[in-house]
N, C-alpha and C positions, 0 to 999 in steps of 0.2 A: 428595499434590497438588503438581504443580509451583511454583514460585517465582513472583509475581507481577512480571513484564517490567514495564505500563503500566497506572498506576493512573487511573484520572479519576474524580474527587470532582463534584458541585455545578457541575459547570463551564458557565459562562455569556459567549457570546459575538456578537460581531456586526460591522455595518459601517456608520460614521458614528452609533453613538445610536441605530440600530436593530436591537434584539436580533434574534436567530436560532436562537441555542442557550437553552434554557431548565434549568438544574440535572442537564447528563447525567451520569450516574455509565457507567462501562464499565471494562471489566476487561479485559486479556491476558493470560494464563501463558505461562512458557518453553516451545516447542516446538509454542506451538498455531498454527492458522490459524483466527481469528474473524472471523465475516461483520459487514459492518455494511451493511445493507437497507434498501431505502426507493425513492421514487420520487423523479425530478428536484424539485431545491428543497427537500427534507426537510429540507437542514443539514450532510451527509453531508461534503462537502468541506468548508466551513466547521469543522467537527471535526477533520478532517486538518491543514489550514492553522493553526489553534490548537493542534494537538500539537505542532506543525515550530517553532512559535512564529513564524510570519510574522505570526500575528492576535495581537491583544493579547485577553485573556480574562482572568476571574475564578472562583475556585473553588482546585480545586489538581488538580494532574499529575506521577506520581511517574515517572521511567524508573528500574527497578532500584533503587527503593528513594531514589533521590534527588530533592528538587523543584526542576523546572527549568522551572517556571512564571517566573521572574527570569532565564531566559537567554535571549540570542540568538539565532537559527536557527544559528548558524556554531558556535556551543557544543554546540547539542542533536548539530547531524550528524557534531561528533565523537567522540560518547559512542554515536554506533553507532547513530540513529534517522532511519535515512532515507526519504524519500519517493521516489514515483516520483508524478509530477503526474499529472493529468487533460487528456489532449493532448498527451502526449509530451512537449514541449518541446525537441527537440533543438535542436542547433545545425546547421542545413540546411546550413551552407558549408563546414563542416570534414566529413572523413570520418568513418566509424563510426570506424573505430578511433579518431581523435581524441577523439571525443564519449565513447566507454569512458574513455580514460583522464582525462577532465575529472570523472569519477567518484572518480577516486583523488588528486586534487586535491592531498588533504590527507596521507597517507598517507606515513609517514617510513622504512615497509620498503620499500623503490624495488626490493630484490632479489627479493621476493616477486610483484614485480608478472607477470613471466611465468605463473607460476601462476595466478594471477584470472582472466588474457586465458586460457588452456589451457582454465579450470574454464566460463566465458561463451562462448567458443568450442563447450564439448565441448556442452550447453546449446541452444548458437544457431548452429550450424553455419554456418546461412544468412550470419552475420556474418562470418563467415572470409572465407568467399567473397567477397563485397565489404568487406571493413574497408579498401580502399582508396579505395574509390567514396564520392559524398558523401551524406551522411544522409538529405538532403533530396531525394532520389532512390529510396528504397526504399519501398516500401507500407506500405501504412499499416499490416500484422501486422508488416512486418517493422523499422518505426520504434519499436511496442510493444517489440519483441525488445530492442532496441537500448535502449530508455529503463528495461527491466529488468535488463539488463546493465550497463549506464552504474552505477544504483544496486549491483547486486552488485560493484563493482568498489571500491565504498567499505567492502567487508566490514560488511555492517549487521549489529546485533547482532537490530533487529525494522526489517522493510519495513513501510512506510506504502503501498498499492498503490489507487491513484483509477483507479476506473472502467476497468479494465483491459482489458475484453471489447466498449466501445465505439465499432461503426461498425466491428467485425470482424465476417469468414464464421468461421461456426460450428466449421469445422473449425480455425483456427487459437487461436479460444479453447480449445477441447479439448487443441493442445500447448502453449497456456501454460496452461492447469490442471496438466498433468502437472508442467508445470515449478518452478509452486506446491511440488507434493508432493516433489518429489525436492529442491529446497534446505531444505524445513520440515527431512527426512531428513538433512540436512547440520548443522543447528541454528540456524535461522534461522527466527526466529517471523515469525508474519503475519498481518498487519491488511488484510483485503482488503474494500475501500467496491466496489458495487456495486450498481446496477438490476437486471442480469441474476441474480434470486433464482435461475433453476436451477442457473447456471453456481457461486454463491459456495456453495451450503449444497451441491454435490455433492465440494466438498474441503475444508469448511468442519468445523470441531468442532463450536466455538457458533454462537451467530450472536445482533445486536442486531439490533431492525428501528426506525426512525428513522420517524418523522412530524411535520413542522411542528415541526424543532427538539426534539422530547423523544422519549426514550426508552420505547418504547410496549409494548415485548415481548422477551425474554431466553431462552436456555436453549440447551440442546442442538440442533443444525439437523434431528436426527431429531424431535423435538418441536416446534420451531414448523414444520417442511412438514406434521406432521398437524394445527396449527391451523387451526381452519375460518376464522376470519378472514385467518391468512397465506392459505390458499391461495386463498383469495377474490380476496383483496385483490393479491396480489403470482405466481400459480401459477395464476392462470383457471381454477380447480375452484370 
């Protein structure tokens, strides 16, 4: 069995004194891609945001064996635990390629950095093409592209990936699913939160599925799409 990346204990979180997270436990191993499931409001980001440590929370949270439930966000993201937000967030006035390298921020091999932009390039073509053009001018797949690149350019050891498929055409989620598969292929584990259940358990290993803040169902994502209630609930079967 692989090494466990991201541990969450009991973890309990929220906004102003009012909970949201109720004692989730979840797991990540090195090399997986794990779903986490649910519909708008489940908690889903509220879980991201408390891994990045922008939320404050209670319980515990191991990266790689260490707790870092007591850091920063600016500590967590240089021990390799990056997010990629929900809505992109780029910086609309700088170009692509500016906004990649706001990615590498932190990053003290400056000579390796051709490499990243080659590797996100090879990846996101589309970015080449405009990396001079400004962010806030590409579509909306092509701002996704960009705000997964941005993250891969900080060399994450695991992505944090919100809602990646939303308020895209179908086909453009299909090439960042591939895109999914071929960095996991590189060693880069993945935590991918998601509404769109076909889109995450079709590159997913596990999968959690999330309801009203708790943790409601676990396992393999060939075993919860044959649950009657996932597909009820979340697959319109």
């Amino acid at each position: 069995m692989n090494e466990t990346v991201l541990s969450i204990r009991k973890l309990t979180a929220g906004y102003g004194g009012a909970p949201v997270l109720f004692d989730v436990d979840l797991e990540v191993r090195a090399g997986e891609i794990v779903a986490l499931v649910g519909s708008n409001g489940a908690g889903k980001t509220t879980l991201l945001r408390a891994v990045s440590r922008v939320l404050r929370a209670e319980g515990g949270i191991a990266f790689n064996g260490e707790d870092i439930l007591p850091l920063p966000p600016e500590k967590v993201f240089s021990r390799g635990l990056v997010q990629v937000p929900e809505g992109r967030q780029l910086f609309g006035a700088m170009t692509v390629e500016e906004n990649l390298r706001m990615g590498a921020f932190r990053r003290t091999d400056k000579r390796t950095l051709k490499e990243s932009f080659e590797h996100v390039y090879g990846l996101f073509p589309i970015l080449e093409e405009r990396r001079r053009g400004l962010a806030g001018n590409l579509s909306g797949g092509e701002q996704q592209m960009c705000a997964m690149g941005r993250a891969l350019m900080a060399e994450p050891k695991l992505l944090l990936i919100d809602e990646m498929s939303l308020g895209l055409a179908p086909v453009i989620v299909d090439q960042l699913l591939d895109v999914l598969t071929d960095i996991r292929s590189r060693g880069v584990t993945v935590l991918l939160v998601e509404q769109d259940v076909f889109a995450a358990f079709s590159v997913a290993d596990r999968g959690y599925v999330m309801e009203t803040g708790r943790i409601t169902r676990e396992g393999p994502v060939s075993e919860l799409g044959d649950d009657p209630a996932v597909r009820e609930a979340y697959l319109g079967a």
